[in-house]
PAMITOR-277558 format. One record per atom (N, C-alpha, C): residue in one letter; x, y, z. Coordinates in steps of 0.1 Angstrom, whole numbers, padded with zeros to 4 digits, always signed. Atoms other than C-alpha are relative to their C-alpha. Layout:
BEGIN
aXYZ...
end
This chain:
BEGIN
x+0002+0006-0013x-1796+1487+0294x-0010-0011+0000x+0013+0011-0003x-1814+1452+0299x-0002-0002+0014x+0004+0005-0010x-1833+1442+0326x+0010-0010+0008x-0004+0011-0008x-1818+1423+0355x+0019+0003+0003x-0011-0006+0000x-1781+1436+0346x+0002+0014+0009x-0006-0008-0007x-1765+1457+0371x+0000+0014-0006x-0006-0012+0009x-1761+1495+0364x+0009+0008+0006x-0013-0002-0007x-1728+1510+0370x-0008+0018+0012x+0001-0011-0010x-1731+1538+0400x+0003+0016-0008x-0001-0014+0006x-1716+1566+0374x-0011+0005-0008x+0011-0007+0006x-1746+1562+0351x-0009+0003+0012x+0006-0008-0012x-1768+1572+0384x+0003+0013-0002x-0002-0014-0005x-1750+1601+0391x+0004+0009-0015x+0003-0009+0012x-1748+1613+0356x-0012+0002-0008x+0013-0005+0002x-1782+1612+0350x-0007+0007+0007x+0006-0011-0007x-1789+1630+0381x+0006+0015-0004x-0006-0009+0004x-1764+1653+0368x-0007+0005-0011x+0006-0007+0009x-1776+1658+0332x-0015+0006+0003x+0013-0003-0001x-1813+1661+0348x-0002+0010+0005x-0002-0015-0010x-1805+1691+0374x+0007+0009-0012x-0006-0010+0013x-1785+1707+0340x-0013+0004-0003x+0014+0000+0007x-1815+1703+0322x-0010+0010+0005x+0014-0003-0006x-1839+1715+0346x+0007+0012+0004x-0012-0014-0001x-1810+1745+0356x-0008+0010-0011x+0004-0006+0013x-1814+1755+0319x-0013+0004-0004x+0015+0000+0005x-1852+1752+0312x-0006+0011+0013x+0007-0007-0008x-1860+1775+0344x+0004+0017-0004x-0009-0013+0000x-1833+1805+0334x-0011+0002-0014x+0009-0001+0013x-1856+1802+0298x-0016+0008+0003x+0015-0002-0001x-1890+1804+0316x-0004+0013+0002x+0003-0013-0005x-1892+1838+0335x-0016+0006-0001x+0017-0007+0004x-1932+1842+0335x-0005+0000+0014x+0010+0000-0011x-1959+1846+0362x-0012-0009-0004x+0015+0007+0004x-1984+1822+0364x-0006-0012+0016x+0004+0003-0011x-2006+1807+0390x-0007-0017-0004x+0003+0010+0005x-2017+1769+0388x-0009-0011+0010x+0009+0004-0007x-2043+1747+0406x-0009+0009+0011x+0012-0013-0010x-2068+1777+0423x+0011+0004+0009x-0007-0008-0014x-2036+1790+0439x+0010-0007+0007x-0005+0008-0009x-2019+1763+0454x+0014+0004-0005x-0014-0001+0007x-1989+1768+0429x+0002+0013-0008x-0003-0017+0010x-1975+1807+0417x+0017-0002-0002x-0015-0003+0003x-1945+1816+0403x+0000+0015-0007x-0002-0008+0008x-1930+1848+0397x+0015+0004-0008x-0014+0000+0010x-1895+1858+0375x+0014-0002+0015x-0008+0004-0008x-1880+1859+0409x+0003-0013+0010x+0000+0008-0008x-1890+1830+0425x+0008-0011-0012x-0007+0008+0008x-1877+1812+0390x+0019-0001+0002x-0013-0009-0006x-1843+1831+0402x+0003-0011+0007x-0002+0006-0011x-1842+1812+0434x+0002-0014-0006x+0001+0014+0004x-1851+1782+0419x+0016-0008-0008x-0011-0001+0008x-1823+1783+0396x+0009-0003+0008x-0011+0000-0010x-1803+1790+0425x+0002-0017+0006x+0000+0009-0003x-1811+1760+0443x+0008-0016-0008x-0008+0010+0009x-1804+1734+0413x+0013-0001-0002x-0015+0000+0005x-1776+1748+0405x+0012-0006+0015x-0007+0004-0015x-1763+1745+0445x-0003-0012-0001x+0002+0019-0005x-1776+1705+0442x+0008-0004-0015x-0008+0008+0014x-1754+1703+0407x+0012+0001+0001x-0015-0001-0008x-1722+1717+0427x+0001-0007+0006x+0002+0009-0011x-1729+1697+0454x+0005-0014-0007x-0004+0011+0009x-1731+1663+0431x+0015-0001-0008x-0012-0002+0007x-1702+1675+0410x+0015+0002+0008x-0007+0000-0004x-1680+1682+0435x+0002-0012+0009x-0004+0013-0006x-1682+1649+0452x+0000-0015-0009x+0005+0009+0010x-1688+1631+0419x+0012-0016+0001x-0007+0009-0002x-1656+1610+0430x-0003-0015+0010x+0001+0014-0011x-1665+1591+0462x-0017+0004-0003x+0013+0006+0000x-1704+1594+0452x+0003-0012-0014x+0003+0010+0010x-1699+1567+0425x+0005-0010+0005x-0008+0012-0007x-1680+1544+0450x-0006+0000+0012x+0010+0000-0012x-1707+1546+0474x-0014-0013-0004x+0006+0013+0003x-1726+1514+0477x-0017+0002-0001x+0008-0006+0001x-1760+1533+0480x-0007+0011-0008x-0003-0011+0011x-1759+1555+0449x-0017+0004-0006x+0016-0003+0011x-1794+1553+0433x-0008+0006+0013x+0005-0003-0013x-1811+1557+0470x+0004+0014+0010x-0001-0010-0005x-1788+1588+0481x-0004+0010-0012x-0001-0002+0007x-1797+1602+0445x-0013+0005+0003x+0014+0001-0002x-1834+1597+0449x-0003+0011+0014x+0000-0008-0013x-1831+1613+0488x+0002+0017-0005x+0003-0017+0007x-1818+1648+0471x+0001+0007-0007x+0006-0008+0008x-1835+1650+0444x-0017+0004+0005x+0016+0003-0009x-1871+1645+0464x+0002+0016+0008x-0006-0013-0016x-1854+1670+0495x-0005+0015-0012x-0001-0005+0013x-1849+1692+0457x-0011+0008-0002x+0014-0002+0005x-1883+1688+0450x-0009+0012+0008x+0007-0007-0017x-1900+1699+0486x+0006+0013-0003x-0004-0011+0000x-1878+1730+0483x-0003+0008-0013x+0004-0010+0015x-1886+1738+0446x-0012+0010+0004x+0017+0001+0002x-1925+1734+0455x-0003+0009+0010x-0002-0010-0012x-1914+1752+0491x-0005+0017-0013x+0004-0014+0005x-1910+1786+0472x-0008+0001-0011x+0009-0004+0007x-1934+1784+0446x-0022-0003+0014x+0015+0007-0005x-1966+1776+0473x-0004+0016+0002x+0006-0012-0005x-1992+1796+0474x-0010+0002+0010x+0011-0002-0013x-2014+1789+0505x+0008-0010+0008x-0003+0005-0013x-2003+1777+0538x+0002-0018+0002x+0002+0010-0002x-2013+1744+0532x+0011-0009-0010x-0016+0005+0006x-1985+1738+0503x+0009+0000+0005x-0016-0002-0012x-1959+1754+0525x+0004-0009+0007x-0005+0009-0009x-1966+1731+0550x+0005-0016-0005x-0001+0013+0004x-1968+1698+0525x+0015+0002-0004x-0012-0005+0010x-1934+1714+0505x+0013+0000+0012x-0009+0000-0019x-1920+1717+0540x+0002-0013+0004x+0001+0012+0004x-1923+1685+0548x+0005-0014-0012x-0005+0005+0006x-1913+1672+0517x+0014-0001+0001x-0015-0004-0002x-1883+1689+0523x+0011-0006+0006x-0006+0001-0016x-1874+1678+0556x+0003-0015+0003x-0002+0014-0003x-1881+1640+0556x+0011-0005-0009x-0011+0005+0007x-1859+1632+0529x+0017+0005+0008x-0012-0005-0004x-1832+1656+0546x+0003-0011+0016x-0002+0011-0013x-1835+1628+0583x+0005-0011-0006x-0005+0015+0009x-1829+1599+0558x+0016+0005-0007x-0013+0001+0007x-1799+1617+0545x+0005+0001+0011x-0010-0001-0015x-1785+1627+0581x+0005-0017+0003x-0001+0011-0003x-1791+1593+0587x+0007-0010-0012x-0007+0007+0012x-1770+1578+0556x+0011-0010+0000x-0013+0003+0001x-1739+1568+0570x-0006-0011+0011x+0004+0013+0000x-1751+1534+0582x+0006+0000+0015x-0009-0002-0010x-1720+1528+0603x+0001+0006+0014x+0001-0005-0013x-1721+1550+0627x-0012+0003+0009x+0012-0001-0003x-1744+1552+0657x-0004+0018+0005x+0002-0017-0005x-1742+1593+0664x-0006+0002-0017x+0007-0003+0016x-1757+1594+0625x-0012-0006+0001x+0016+0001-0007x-1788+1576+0639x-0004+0010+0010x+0006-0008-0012x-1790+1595+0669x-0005+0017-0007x+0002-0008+0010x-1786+1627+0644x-0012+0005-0009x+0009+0001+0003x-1816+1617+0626x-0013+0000+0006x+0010+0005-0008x-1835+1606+0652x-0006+0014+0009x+0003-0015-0006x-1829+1644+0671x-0006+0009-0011x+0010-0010+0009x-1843+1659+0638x-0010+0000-0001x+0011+0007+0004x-1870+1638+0632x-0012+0005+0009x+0012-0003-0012x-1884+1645+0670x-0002+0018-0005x-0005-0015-0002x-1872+1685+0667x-0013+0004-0013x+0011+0001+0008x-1894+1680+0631x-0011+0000+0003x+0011+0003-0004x-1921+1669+0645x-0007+0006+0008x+0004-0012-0011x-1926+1693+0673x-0001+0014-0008x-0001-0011+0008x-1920+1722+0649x-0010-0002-0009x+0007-0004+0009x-1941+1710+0626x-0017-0002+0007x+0012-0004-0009x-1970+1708+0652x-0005+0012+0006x+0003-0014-0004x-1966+1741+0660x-0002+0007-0011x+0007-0009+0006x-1971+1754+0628x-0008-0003-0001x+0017+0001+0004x-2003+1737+0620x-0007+0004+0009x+0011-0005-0009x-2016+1750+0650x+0001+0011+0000x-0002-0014+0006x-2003+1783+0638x-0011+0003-0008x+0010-0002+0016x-2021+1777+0606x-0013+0000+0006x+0010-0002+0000x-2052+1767+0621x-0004+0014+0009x-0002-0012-0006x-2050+1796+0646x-0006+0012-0011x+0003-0010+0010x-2048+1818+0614x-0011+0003-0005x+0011+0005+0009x-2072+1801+0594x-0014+0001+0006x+0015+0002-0010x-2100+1805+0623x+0001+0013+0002x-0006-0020-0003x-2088+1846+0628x-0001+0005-0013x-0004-0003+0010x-2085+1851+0593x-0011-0008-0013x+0011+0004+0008x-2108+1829+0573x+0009-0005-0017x-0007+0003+0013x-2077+1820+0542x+0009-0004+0002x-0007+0005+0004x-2053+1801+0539x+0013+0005-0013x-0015-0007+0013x-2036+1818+0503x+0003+0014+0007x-0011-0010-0009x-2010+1841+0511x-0004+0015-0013x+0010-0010+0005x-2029+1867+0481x-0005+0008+0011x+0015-0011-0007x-2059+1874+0502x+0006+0002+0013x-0008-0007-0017x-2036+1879+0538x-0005+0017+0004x+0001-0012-0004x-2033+1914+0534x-0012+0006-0003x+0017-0008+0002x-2072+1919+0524x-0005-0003+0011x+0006+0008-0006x-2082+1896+0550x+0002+0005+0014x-0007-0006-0017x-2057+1913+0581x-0006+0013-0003x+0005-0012-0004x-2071+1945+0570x-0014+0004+0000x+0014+0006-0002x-2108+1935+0566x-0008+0003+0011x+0009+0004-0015x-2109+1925+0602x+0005+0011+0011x-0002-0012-0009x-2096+1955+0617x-0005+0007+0005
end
């Protein structure tokens, strides 16, 4: 591939393809427990499970529309949208304090209003977006005032120390 030269729409979606294989396969391999930045990031054999699960539902998904996504004028940009969405949901179930949940949440979510919103064309596919976006935003106001709520009652944030921390203050 040189610079400046176009690149066809199939290599896109076969790269996102071989990458979600890839990353499919390398997670079914891992099966460990291990905890990573003071907690922020755990995994355990089941959460690898899930994980698995997920890829594999975004490698059906691709594969099964692998026809009219390569004749879609937006290919690298809906590609990018959910593998990101992907991401947020990986990082969703591995988080281990409140504060990942909510960023992994989030991660999740914004790319998922950009895809609602995809279909250009139509204006009920903005409005679509636009009702998520608000519905988002109110929801996700309410948890952080969950969180701090918690966090001011409770004193922790990782989802570990919860049950030392609810039974502590009893």
């Amino acid at each position: 591939l040189r610079l400046g030269k176009p690149v066809s729409p199939a290599v896109h979606l076969n790269t996102a393809l071989l990458f979600l294989a890839g990353t499919g396969i390398r997670l079914v391999w891992i099966g460990y427990r291990g905890v990573l930045f003071s907690g922020l990031f755990a995994t355990v054999p089941m959460m690898v499970v899930q994980k698995t699960i997920l890829i594999l539902a975004t490698f059906l998904l691709l594969l099964l529309n692998y026809d009219s996504l390569k004749k879609h004028p937006h290919l690298p940009e809906l590609l990018m949208l959910i593998l990101t969405s992907l991401l947020g949901m990986l990082l969703l179930l591995s988080s281990g304090t409140m504060l990942m949940l909510y960023l992994s949440l989030e991660l999740a979510t914004l790319p998922l209003a950009a895809l609602v919103n995809f279909d250009l064309g139509k204006k009920s596919s903005s409005e679509a977006a636009m009702k998520m976006i608000f519905s988002s935003a109110f929801a996700s106001g309410i948890l952080l005032f969950g969180i701090s709520l918690f966090y001011g009652a409770y004193g922790t944030l990782r989802f570990a120390e919860i049950p030392y921390a609810i039974k502590g203050s009893s």
